[in-house]
C-alpha positions as MATLAB code, in Angstrom:
seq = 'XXXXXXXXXXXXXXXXXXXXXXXXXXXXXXXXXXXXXXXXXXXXXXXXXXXXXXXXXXXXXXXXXXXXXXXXXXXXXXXXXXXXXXXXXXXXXXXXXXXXXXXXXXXXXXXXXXXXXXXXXXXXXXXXXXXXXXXXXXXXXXXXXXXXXXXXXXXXXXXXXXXXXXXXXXXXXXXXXXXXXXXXXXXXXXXXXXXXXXXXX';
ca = [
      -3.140  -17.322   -0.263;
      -1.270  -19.936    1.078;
       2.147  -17.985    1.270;
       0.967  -15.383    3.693;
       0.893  -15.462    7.374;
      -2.420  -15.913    8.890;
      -2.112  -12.022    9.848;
      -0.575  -11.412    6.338;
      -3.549  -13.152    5.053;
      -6.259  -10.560    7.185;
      -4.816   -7.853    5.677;
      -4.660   -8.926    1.979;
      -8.508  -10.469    2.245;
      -9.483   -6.902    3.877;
     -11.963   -5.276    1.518;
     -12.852   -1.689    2.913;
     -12.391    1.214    1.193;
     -10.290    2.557    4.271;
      -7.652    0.027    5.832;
      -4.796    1.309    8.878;
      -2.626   -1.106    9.780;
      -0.255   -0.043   13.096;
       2.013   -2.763   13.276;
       6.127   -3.390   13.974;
       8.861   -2.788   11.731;
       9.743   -5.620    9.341;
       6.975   -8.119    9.897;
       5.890   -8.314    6.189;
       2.528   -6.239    6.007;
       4.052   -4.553    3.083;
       4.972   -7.325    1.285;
       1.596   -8.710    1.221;
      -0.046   -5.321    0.543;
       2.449   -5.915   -3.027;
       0.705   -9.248   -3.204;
      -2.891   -7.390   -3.644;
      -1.499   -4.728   -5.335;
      -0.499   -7.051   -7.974;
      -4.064   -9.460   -8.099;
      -5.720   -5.957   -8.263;
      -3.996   -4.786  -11.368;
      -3.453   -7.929  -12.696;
      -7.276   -8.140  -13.114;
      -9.662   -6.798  -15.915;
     -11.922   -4.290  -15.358;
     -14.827   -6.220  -15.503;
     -13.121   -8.352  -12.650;
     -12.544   -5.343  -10.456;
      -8.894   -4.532  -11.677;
      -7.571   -1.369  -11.497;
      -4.405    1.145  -11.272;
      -2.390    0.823   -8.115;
       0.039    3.175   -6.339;
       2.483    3.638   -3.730;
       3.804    6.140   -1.553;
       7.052    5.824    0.318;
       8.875    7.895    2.569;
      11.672    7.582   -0.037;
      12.375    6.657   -3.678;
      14.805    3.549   -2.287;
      11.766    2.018   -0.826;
       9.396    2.666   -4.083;
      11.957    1.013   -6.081;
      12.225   -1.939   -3.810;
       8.110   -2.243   -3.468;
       7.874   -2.236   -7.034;
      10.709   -4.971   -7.069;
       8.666   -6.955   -4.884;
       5.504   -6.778   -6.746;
       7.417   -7.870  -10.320;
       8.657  -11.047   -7.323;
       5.101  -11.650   -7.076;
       3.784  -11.017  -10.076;
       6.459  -14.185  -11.479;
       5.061  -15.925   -8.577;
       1.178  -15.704   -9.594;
       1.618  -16.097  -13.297;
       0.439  -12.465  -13.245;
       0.636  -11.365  -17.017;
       2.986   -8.334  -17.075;
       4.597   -5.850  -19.861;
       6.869   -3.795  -18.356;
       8.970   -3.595  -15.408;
      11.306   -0.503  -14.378;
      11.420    3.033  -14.592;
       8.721    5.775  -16.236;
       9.512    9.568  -16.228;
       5.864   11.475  -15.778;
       5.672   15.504  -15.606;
       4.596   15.848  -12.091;
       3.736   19.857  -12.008;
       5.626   21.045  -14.750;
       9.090   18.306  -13.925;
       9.950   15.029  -14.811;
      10.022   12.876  -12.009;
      11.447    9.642  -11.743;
       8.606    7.392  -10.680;
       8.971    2.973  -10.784;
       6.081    1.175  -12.138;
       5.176   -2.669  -12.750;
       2.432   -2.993  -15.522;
      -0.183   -5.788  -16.534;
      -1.545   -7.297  -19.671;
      -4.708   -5.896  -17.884;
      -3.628   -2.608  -18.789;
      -3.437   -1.741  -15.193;
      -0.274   -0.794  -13.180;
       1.272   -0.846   -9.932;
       3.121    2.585   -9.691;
       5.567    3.638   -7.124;
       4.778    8.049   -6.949;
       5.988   10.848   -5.131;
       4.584   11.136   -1.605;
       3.738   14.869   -2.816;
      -0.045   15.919   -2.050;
      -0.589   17.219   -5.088;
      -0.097   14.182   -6.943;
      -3.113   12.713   -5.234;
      -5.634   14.915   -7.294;
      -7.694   13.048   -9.890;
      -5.974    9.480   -8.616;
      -8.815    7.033   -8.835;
      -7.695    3.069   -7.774;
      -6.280    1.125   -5.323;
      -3.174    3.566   -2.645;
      -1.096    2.781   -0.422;
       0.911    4.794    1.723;
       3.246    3.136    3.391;
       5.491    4.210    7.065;
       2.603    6.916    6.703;
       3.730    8.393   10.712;
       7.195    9.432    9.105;
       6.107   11.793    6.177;
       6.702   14.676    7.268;
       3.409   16.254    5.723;
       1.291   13.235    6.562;
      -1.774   15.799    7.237;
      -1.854   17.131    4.035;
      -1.458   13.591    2.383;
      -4.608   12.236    4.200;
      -6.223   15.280    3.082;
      -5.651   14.970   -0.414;
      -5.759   10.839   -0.325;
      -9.664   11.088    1.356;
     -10.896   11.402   -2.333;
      -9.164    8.492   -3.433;
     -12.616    6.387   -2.601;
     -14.810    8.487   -4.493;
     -14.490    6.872   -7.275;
     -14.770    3.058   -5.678;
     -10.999    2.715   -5.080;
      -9.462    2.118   -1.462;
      -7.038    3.860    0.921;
      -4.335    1.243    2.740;
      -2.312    3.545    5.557;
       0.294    1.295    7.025;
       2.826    2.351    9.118;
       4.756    1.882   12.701;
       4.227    4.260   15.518;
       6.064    7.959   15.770;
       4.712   10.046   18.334;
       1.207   10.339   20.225;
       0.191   13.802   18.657;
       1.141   12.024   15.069;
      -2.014   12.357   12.287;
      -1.165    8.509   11.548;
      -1.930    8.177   15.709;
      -4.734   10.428   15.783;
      -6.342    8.689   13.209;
      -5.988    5.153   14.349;
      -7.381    6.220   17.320;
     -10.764    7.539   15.602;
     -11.072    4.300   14.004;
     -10.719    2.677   17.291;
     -13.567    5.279   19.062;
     -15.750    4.416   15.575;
     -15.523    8.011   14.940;
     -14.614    7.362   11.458;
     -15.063    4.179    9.201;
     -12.666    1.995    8.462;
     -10.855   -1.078    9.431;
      -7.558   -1.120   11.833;
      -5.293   -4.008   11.918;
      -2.641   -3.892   14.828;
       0.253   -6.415   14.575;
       2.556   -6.407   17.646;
       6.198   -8.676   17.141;
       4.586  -10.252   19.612;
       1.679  -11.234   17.383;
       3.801  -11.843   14.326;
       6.254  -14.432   15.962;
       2.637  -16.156   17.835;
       1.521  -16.138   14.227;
       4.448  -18.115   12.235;
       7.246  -14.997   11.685;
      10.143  -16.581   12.897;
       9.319  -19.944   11.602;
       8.698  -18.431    8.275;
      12.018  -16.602    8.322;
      13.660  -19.546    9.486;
      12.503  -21.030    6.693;
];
């Protein structure tokens, strides 16, 4: 995809059912983890489409992802039928959730970063500035099952703390103590790989 940065582009074409990225804030890794989410539910079933969702540390930041993907989905010609809000009972509540969905019949749903709502998920998640929920533990926990089913984890986040689970658990992907593919994008990286250029643009 000719839009993303070559480090933009790693992350999209990244296949594995578990992918960490540790990177620094604002370089775009989330914006082109909305471009996948999109191709992915854009996509039959038969063509490996599926429902997508995304946890935030806030519902500011799961309006504006979902904003982005409806950006992208004008951008790819990505057939969708509704963009905006969609009240769901989330443990006997209504809660406020923001979803983009596809001609597919497949969605790209912003949800609440509760553990809970992980149970029974099959598809494609994202969790997103994963270091700074304040029960990231639990929410790996409950996530883990996620691939079960042949759907894929995406943990993105910057840095918050050595003893952090987000830490910890680049750090056993690093020692290949558990599976799983870690990206690491430094400023440093991002401006060596077109950043400032891009924004100058």
């Amino acid at each position: 995809m000719s839009l993303l940065l070559p480090y933009q582009q790693r992350w999209y074409a990244d296949r594995s059912a578990l992918r960490v990225c540790e990177k620094s804030r604002r370089i775009g890794i989330t914006w082109s983890e909305a471009a996948r989410q999109v191709m992915r539910s854009a996509r039959a079933r038969h063509a490996g489409g599926t429902d997508c969702y995304y946890v935030s540390t806030s519902h500011r930041l799961g309006r504006e992802y979902i904003e982005e993907c409806a950006e992208w989905a004008r951008a790819l010609n990505a057939a969708a039928t509704h963009f905006g809000t969609h009240i769901v009972r989330d443990f006997g509540r209504d809660v406020l959730t923001h979803e983009i969905r596809f001609a597919s019949g497949f969605s790209v749903r912003a949800i609440t970063s509760n553990p809970a709502a992980f149970r029974g998920l099959g598809g494609s998640v994202c969790i997103d500035e994963a270091a700074h929920h304040p029960n990231l533990a639990e929410l790996l926990k409950a996530a883990a099952a996620v691939g079960d089913w042949g759907g894929d984890l995406s943990i993105i986040s910057t840095h918050n703390g050595k003893d952090n689970p987000f830490n910890l658990l680049c750090e056993e992907i690093r020692a290949k103590k558990r599976s799983g593919s870690l990206h690491r994008v430094s400023i440093h990286d991002a401006v060596a790989e077109g950043l400032f250029k891009r924004q100058c643009q």
